[in-house]
C-alpha positions in Angstrom: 14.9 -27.5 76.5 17.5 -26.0 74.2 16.7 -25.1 70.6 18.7 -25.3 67.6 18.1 -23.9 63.9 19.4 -24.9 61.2 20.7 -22.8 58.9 21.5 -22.9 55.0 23.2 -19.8 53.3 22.1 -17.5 55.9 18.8 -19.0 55.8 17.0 -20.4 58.3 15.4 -23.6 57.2 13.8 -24.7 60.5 14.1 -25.1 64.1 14.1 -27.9 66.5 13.4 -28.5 70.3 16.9 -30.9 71.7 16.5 -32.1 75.0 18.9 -30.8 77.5 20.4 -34.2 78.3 21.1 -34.4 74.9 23.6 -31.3 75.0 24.8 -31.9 78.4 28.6 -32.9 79.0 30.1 -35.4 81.5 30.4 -32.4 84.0 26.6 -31.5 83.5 27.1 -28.3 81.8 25.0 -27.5 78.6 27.4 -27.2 75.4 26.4 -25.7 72.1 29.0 -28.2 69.7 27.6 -31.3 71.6 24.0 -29.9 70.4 25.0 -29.3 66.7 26.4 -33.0 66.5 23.2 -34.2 68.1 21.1 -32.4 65.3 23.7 -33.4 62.6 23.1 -37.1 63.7 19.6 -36.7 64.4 18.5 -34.8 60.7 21.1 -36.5 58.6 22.2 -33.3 57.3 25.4 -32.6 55.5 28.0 -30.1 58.3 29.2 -28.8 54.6 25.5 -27.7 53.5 23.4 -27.1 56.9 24.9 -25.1 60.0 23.3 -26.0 63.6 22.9 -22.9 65.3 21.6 -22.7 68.8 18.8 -20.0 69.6 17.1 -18.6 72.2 13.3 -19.1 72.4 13.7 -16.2 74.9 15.8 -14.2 73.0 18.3 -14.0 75.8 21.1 -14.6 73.1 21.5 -13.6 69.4 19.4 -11.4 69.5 16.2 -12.9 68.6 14.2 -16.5 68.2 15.3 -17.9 64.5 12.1 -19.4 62.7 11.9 -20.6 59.3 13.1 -17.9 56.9 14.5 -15.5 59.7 18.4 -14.8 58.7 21.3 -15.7 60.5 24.7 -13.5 60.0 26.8 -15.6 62.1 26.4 -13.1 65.4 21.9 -13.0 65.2 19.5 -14.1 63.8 17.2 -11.4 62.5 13.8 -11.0 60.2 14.0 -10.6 56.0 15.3 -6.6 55.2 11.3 -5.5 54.7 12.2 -2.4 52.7 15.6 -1.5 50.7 15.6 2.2 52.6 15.6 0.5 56.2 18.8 -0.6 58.2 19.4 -2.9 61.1 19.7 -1.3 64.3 22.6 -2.7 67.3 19.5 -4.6 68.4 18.5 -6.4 65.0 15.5 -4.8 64.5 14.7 -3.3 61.1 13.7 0.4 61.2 12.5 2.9 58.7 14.5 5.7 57.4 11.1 7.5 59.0 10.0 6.9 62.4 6.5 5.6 62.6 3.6 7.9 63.3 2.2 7.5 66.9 -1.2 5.3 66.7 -4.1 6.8 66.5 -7.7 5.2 67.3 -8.9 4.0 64.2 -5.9 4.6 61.9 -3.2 2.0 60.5 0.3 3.3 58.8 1.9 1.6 56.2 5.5 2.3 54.8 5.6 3.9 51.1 8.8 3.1 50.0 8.4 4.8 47.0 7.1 8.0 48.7 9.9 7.2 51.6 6.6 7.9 53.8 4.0 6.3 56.0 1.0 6.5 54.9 -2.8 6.0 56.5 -4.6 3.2 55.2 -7.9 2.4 56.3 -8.2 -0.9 58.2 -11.9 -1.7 57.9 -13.0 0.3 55.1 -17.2 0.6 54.6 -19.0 -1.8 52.2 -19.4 -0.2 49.4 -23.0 1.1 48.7 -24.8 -0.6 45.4 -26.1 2.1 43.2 -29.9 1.4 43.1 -30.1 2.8 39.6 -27.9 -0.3 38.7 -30.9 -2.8 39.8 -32.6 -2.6 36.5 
């Protein structure tokens, strides 16, 4: 099965599951533009609005598996910029201007962009405790 997202302004809008006899040539080999017509066809979409893309559900080409809202740059598809301060890396991965503390039991990090920091947030915090003067 070959997968196919499609792809408005650098936006992925969805992605679909295409048969591999529906991409296959006369020879029998698997062809990416044979796939984009199919889902052109198939969706009625507009070639001038929505690009076909194919993916690779095991991100054994470009990078990583699109899904709805993942963005494409015409090389990869990649996930939303989660921070201003944090760049791509050669393998599309976001990272932090900060390398992530090393987990500790019990403790969670969270970025700060303000601070430019993680910070140690606490996962499960206690209930809080009723004041029993408050019971009146």
């Amino acid at each position: 099965m070959a997968h196919f997202a499609e792809v408005i302004g650098g936006v992925v809008q969805r992605v679909i599951v295409v048969a591999d006899e529906d991409i296959t040539d006369s020879d029998g080999d698997e062809q990416e533009s044979i796939g984009i017509e199919w889902c052109h066809t198939l969706t009625d979409t507009n070639p001038d609005v929505s690009e076909w893309v194919q993916c690779s559900h095991s991100e054994s080409f470009r990078y990583h598996h699109a899904s709805a809202g993942s963005l494409w740059d015409g090389t990869g598809f990649h996930a939303p910029e989660p921070f201003p301060s944090w760049t791509l890396d050669a393998d599309y991965c976001w990272q932090p201007p900060v390398p992530e503390p090393e987990m500790e039991e019990g403790k969670h990090y969270a970025w700060d962009e303000v601070g430019q920091r993680w910070v140690d947030v606490v996962a499960n915090p206690p209930p809080l405790q009723p004041d029993p003067a408050s019971w009146d």
